[in-house]
Each structure stands twice: as structure tokens, then as C-alpha cells.
N, CA, C and O atoms as a MOPAC input file, in Angstrom:
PM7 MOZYME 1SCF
protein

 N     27.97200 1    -9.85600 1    12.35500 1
 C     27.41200 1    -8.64100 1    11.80200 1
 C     25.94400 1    -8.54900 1    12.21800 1
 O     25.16900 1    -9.26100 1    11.58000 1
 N     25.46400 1    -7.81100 1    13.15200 1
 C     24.05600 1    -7.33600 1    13.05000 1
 C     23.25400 1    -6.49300 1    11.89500 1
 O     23.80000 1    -6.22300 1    10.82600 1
 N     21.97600 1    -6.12000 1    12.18700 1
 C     21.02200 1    -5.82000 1    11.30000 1
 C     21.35800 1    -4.58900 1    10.78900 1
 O     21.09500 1    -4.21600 1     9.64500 1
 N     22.25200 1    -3.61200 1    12.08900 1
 C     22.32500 1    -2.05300 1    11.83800 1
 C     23.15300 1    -2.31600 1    11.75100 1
 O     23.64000 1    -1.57400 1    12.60500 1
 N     24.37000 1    -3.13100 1    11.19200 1
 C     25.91500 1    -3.08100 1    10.48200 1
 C     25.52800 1    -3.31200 1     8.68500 1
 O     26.09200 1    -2.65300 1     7.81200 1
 N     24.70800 1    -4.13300 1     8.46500 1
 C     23.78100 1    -4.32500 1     7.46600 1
 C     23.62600 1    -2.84500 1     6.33500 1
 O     24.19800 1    -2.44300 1     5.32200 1
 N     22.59900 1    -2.42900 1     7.14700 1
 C     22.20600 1    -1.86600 1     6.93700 1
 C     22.64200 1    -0.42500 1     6.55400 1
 O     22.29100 1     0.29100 1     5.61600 1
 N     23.57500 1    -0.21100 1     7.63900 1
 C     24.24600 1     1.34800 1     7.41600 1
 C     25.95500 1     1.41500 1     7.63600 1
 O     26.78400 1     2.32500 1     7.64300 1
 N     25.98600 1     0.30700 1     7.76600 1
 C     27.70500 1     0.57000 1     8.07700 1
 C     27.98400 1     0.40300 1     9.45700 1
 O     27.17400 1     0.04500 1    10.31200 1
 N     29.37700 1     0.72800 1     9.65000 1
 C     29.31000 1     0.64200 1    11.46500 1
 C     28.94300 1     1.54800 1    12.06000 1
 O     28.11300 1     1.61200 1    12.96700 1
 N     29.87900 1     2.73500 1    11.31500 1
 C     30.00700 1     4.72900 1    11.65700 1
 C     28.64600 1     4.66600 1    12.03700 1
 O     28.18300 1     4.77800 1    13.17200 1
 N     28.02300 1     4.46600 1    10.91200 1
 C     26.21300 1     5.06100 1    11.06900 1
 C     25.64800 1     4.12200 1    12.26900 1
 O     24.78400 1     4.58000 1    13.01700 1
 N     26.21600 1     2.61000 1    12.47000 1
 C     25.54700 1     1.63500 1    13.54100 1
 C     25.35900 1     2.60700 1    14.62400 1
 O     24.24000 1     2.82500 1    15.08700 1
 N     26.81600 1     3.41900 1    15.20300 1
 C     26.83400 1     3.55200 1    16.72800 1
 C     26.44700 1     4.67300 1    16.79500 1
 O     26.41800 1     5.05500 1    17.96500 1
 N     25.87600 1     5.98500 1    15.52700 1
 C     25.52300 1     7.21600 1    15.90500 1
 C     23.85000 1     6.90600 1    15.67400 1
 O     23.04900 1     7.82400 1    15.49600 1
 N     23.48100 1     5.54600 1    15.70500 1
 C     21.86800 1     5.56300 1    16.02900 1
 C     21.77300 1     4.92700 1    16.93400 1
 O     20.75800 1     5.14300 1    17.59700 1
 N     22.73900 1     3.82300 1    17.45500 1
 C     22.61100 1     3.37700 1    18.67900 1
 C     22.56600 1     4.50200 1    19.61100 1
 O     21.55200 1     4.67000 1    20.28900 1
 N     23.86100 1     5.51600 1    19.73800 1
 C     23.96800 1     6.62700 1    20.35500 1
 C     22.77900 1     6.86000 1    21.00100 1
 O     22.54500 1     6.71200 1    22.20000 1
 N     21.89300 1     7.30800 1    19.95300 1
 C     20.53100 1     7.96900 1    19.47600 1
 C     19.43900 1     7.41600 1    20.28400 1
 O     18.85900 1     8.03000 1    21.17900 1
 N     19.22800 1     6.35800 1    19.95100 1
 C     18.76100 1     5.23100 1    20.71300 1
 C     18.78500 1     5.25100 1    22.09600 1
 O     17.82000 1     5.49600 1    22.82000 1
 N     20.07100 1     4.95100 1    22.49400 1
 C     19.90900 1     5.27800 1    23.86700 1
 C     19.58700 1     6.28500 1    24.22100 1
 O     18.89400 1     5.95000 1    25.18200 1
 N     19.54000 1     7.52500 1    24.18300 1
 C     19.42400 1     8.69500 1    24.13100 1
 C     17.62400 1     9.52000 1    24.20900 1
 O     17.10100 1    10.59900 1    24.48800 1
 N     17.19800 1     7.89000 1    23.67000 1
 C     15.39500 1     7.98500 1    23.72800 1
 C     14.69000 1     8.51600 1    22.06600 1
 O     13.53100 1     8.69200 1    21.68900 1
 N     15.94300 1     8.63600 1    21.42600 1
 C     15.43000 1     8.79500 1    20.29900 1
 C     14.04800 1     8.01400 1    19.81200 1
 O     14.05600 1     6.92700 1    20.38800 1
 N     12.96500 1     8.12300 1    19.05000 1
 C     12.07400 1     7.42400 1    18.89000 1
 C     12.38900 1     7.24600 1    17.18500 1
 O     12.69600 1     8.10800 1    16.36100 1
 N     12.12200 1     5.33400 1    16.97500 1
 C     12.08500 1     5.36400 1    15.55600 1
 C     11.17900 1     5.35900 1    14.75900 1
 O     10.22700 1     4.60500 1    14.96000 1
 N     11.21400 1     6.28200 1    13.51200 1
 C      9.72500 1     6.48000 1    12.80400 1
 C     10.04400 1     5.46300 1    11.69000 1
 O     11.10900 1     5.38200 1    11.07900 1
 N      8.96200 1     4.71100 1    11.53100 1
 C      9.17000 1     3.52000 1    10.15200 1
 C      8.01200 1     4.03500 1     9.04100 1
 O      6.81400 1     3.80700 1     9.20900 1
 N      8.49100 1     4.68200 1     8.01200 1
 C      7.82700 1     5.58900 1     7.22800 1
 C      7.53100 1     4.41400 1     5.87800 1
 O      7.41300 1     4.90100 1     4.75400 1
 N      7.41900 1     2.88600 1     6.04100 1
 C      6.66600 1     1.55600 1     4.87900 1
 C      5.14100 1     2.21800 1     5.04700 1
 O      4.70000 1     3.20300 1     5.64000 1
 N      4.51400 1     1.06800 1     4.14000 1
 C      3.28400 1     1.60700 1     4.57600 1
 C      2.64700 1     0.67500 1     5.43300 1
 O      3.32900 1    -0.34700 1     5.51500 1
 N      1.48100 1     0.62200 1     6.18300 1
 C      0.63500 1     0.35200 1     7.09200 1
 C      0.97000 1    -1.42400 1     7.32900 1
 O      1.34500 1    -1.86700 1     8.41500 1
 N      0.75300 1    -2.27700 1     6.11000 1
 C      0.67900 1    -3.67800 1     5.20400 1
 C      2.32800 1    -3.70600 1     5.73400 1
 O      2.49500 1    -4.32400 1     6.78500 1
 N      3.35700 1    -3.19400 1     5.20900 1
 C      4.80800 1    -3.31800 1     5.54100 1
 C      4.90700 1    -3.42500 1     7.14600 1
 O      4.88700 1    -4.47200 1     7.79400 1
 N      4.97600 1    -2.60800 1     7.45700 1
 C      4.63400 1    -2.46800 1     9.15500 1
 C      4.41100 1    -3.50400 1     9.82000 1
 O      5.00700 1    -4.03700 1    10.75600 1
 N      2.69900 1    -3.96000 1     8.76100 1
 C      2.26300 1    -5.07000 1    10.18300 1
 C      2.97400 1    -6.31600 1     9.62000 1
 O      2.49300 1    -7.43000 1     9.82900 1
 N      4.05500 1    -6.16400 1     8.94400 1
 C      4.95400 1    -8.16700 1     8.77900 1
 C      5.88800 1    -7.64400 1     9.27100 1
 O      6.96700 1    -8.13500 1     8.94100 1
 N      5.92000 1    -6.75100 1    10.00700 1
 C      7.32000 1    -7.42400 1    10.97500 1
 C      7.98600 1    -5.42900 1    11.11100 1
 O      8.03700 1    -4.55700 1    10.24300 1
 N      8.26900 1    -5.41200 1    12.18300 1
 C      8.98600 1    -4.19200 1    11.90800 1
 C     10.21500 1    -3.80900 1    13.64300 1
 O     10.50900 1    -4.82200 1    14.27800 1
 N     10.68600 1    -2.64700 1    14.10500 1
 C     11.77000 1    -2.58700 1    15.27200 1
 C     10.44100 1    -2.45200 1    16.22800 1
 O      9.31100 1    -2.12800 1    15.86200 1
 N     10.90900 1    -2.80700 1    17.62900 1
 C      9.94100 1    -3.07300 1    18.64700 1
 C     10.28200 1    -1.46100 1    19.05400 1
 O     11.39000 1    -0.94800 1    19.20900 1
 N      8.94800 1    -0.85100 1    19.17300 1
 C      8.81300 1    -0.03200 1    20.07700 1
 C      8.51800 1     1.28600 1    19.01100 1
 O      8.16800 1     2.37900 1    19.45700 1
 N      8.72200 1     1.01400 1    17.43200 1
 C      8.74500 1     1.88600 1    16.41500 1
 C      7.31600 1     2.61200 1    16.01200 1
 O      6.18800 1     2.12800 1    16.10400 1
 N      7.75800 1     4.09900 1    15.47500 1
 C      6.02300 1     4.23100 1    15.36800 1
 C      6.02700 1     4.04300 1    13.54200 1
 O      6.94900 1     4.15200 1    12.73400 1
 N      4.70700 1     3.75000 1    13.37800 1
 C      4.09700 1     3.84100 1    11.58300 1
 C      4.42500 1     5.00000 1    11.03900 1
 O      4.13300 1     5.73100 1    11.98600 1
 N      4.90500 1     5.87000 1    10.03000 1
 C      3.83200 1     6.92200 1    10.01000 1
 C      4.09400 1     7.14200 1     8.22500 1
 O      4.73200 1     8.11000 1     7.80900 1
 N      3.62300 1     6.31000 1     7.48600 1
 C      3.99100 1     5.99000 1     5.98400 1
 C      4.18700 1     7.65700 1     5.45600 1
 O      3.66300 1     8.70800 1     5.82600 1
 N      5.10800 1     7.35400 1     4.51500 1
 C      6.00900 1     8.30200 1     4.05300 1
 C      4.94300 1     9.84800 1     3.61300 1
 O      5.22800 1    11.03200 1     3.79700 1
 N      3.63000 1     9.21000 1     2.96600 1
 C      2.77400 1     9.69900 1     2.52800 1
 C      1.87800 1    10.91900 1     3.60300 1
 O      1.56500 1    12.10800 1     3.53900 1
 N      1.76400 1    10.05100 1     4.33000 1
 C      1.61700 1    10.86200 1     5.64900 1
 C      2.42400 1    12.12200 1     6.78500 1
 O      2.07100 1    12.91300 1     7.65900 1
 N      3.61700 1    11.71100 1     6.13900 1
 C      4.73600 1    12.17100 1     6.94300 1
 C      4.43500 1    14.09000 1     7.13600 1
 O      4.57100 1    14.66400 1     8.21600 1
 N      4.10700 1    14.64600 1     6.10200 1
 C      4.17100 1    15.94300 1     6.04000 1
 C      2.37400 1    16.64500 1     6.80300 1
 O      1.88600 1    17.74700 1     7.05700 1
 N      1.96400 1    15.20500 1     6.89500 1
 C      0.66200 1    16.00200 1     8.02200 1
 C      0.97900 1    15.62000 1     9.28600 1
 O      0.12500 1    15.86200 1    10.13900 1
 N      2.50000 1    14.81000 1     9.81100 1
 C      2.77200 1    14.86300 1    11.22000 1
 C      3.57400 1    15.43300 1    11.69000 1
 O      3.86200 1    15.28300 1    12.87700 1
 N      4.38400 1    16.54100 1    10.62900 1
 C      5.36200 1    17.20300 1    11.17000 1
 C      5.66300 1    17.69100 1    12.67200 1
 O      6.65900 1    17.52500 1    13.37700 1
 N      4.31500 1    18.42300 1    12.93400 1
 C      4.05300 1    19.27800 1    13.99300 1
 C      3.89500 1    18.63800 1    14.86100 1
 O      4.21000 1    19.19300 1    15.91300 1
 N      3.33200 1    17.12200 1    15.01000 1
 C      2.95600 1    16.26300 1    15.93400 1
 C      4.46900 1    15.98300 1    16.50100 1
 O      4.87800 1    16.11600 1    17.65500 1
 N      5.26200 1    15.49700 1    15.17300 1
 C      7.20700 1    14.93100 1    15.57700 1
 C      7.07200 1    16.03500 1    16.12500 1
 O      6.32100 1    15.92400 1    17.09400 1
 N      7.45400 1    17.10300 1    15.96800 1
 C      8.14100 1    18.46000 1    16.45400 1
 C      7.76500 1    18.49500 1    17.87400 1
 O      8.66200 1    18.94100 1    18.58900 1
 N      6.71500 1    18.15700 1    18.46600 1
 C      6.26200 1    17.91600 1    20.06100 1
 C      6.96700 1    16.75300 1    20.60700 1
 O      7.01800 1    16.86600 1    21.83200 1
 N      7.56200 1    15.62100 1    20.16900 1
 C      7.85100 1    15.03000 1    20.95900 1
 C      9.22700 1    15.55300 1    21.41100 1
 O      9.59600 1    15.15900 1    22.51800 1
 N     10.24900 1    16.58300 1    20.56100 1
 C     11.31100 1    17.01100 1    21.13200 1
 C     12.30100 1    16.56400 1    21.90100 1
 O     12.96200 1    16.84800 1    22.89900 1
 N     12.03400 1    15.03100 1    20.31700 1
 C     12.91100 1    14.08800 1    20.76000 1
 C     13.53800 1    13.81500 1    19.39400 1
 O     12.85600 1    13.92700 1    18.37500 1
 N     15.18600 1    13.36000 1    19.34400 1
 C     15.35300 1    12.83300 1    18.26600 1
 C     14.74600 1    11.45500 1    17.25400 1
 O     14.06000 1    10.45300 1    17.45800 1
 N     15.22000 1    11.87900 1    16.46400 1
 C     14.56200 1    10.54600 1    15.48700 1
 C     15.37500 1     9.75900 1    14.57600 1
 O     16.44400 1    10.27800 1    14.25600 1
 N     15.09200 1     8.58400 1    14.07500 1
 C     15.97000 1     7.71600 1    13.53900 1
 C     14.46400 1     6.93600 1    12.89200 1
 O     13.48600 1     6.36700 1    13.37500 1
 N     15.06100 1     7.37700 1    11.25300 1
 C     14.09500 1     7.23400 1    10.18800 1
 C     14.01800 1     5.91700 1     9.50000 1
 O     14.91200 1     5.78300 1     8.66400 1
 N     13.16400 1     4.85300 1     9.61700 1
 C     13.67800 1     3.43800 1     8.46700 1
 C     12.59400 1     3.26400 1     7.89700 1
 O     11.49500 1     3.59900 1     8.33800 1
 N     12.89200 1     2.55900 1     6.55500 1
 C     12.19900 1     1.89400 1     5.48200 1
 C     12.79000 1     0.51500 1     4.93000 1
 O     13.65700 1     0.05100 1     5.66900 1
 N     12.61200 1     0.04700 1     4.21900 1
 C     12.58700 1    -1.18000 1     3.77700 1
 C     14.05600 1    -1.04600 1     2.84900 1
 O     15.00000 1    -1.82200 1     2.99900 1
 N     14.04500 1     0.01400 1     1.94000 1
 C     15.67100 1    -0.13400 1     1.12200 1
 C     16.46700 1     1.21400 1     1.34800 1
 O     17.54600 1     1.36500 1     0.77400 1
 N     15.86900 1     2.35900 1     2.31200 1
 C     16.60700 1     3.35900 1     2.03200 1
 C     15.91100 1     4.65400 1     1.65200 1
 O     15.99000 1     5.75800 1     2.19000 1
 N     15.14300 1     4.21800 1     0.49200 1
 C     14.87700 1     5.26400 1    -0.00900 1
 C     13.93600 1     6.17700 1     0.20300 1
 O     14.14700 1     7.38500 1     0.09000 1
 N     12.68500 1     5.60200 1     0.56800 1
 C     11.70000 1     6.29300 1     1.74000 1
 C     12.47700 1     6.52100 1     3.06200 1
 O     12.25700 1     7.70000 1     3.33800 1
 N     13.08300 1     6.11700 1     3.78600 1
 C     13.58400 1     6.88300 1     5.05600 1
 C     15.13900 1     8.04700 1     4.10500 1
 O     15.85200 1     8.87800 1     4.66800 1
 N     15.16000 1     7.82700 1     3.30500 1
 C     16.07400 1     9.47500 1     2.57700 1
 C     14.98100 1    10.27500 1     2.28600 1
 O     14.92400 1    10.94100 1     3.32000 1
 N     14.14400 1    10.63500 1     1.63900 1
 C     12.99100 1    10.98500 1     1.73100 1
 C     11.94200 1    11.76100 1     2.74100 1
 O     11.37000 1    12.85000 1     2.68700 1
 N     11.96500 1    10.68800 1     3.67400 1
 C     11.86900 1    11.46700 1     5.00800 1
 C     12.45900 1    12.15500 1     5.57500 1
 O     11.92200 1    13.03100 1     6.25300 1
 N     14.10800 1    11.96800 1     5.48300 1
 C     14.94300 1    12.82200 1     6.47700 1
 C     14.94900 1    14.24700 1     5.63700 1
 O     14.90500 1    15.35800 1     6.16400 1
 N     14.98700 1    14.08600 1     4.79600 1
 C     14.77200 1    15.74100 1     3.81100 1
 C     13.30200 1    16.15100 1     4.06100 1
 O     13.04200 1    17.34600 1     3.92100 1
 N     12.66400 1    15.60600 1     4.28700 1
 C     10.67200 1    16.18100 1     5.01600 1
 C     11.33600 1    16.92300 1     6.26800 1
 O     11.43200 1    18.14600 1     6.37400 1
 N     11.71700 1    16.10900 1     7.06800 1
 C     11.96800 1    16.44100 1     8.81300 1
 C     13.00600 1    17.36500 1     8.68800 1
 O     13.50400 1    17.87400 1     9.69200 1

């Protein structure tokens, strides 16, 4: 079992892998302190708090996204922002 079987099931594993390959970029919406102990390689910060002054910034990269947090509930949170 990997981290994204863990985490979301399988269904959900392969429609972010999908994603993933696809160039999706992942936003890790912990805060700053969470982030820097450890987080997915290549992921951007952008704490949950923040999220609604980068809308416009996401909206330029016009790329999909694949949202994580630590239990869930900040990346549900986010996906209802975005």
C-alpha cells in the first residue's frame, strides 16, 4: 500500500496520479512550520489562510491542481475556495 492508497483510496490514487502526470501542480495548503518538516517534492505552500489572495495567481497557471493537508480537512476547504 502506498501513501496515496492511504490516504484516498485507490479510485482517488489513480485520478491524481492521472493528474499528476498530466502536470498538474500540487498545492499543500499546512501552514509555513508544517511544510518545512517534510512535505511532496516539487509542491507549492500556499496555507489555507492565504489561499483566497492567490486565486488569480492559480487561475494563471492553467493548470490542474491536486490539493493536500495533513488530515483532509484543510485541503476540503480548499477545494470549495478553488
Amino acid at each position: 500500500m502506498g501513501l496515496l492508497d492511504f490516504l484516498t483510496g485507490k479510485k482517488k490514487k489513480e485520478q491524481i496520479t492521472n493528474a499528476l502526470e498530466s502536470g498538474a501542480i500540487i498545492i499543500d495548503v499546512r501552514t509555513v512550520q508544517e511544510f518545512g518538516s517534510g512535505h511532496f517534492p516539487g509542491s507549492k505552500n500556499i496555507p489555507l489562510h492565504l489561499l483566497p489572495t492567490k486565486l488569480g495567481e492559480i487561475k494563471k497557471w492553467k493548470k490542474p491542481v491536486v490539493v493536500v493537508c495533513a488530515s483532509g480537512m484543510r485541503s476540503g476547504q480548499a477545494t470549495v475556495l478553488l
